[in-house]
LOGUMAR-202364 format. One record per atom (N, C-alpha, C, O): z negated, x negated, y. Coordinates in pm, 1 decimal, decimal comma, always signed. Atoms other than C-alpha are relative to their C-alpha. Example, Ala and Ser with C-alpha at 12.3 -4.5 7.8 and 13.67 -1.06 7.14 Angstrom:
2
        up      east     north
      +0,0     -89,0    -119,0
    -780,0   -1230,0    -450,0
      +0,0     -90,0    +120,0
     -66,5    -193,6    +118,1
      +6,0     +82,0    -119,0
    -714,0   -1367,0    -106,0
     -73,0     +77,0    +109,0
     -89,9     +26,1    +219,8
//
This chain:
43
        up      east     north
    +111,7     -93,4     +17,5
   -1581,5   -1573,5   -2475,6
     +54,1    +138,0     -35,3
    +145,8    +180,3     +35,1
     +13,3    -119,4     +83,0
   -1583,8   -1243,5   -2689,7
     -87,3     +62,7     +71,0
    -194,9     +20,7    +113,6
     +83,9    -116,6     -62,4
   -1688,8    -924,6   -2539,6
     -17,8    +101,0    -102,8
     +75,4    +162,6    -154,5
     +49,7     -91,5     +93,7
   -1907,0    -713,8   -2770,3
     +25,7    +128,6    +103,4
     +29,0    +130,8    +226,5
     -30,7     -76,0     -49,5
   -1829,9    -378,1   -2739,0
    -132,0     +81,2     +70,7
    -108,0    +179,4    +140,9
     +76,3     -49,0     -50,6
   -2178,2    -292,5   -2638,9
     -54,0     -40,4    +113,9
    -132,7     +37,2    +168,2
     -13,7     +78,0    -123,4
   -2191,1    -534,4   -2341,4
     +76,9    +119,0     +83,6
     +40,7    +175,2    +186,9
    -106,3     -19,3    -148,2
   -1868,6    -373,2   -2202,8
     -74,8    +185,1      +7,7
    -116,1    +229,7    +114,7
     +81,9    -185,4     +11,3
   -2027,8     +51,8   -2292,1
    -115,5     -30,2    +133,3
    -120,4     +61,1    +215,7
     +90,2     +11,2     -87,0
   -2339,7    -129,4   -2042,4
    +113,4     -26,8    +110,5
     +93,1     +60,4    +194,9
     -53,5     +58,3     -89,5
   -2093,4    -271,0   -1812,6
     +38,3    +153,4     +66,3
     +10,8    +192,2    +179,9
     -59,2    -150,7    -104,1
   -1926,4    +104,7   -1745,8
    -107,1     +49,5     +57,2
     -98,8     +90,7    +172,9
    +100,4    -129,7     -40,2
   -2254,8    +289,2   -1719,0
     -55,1    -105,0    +111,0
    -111,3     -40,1    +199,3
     +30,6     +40,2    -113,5
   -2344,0     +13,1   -1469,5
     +74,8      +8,9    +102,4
     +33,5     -25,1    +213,2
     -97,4     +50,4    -133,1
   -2025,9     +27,9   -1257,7
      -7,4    +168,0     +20,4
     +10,1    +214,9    +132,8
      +3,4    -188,1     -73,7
   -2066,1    +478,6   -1290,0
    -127,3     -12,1     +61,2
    -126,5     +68,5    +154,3
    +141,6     +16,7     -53,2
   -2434,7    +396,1   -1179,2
     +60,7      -7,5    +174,8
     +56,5     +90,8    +248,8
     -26,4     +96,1    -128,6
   -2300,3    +173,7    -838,8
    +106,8    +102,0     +48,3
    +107,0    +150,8    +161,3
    -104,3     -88,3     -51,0
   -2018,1    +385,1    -815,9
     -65,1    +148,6     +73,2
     -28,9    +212,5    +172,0
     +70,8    -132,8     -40,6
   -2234,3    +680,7    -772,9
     -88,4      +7,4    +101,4
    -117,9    +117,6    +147,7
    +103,1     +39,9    -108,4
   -2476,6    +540,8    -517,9
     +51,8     -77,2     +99,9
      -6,6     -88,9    +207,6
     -68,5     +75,2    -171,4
   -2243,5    +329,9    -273,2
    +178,4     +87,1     +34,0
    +258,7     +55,9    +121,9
     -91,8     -26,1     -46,7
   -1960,8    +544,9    -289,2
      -1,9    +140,1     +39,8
     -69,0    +209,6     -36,6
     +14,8    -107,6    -106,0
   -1915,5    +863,5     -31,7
     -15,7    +125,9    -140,6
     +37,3    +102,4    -249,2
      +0,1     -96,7     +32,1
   -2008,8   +1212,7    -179,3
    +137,0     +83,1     -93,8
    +142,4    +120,6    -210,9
    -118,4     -30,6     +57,1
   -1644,9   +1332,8    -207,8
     +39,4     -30,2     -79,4
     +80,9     +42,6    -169,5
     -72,1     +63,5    +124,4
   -1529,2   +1045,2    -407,5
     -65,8      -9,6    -157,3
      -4,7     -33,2    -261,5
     +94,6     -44,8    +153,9
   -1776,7   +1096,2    -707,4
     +32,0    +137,0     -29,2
     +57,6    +175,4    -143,3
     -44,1    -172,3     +12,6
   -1701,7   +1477,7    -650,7
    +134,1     -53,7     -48,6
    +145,0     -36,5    -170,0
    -111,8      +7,1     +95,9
   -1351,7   +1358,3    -740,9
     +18,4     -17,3    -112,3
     +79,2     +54,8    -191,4
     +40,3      +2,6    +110,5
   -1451,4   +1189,9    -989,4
     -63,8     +43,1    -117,7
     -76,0     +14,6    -236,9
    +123,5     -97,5    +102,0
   -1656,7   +1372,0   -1165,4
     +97,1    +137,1     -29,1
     +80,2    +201,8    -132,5
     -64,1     -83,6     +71,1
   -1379,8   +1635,7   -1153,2
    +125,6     -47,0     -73,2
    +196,1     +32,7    -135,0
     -89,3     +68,5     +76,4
   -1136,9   +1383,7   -1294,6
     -17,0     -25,5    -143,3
     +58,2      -6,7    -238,9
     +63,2      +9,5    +174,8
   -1379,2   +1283,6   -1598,9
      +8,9    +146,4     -64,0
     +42,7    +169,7    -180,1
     +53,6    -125,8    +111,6
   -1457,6   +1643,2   -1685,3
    +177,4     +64,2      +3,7
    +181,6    +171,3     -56,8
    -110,4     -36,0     +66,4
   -1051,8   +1707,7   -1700,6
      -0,2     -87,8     -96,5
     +16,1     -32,0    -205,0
     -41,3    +117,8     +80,6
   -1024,1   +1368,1   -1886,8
     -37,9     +44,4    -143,3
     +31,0     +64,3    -243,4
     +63,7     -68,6    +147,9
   -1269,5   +1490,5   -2152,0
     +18,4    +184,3     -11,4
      -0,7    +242,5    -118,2
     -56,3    -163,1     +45,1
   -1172,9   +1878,9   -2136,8
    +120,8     -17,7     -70,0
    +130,8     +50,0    -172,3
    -136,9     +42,9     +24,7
    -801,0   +1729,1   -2196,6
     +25,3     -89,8    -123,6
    +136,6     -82,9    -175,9
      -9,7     +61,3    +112,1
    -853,8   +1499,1   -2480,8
     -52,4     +41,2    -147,9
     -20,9     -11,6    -254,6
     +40,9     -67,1    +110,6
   -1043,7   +1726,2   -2714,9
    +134,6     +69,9     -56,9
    +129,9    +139,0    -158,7
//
């Protein structure tokens, strides 16, 4: 089985969804300051 790439684009925004609602405050605060280096850093 072949994974279209628009399957796996739903698959992230479902696992940042879950991620964001079962996991503690802090660790999304990390995250969230990890993404916004990730994308400040790759431009």
């Amino acid at each position: 089985m072949r994974w279209h790439p628009l399957t796996i684009a739903v698959g992230v925004v479902l696992a940042t969804i879950a991620c964001a609602v079962w996991w503690p405050p802090s660790m999304w605060l990390l995250m969230g300051a990890a993404a916004g280096y990730a994308t400040s850093g790759s431009t």
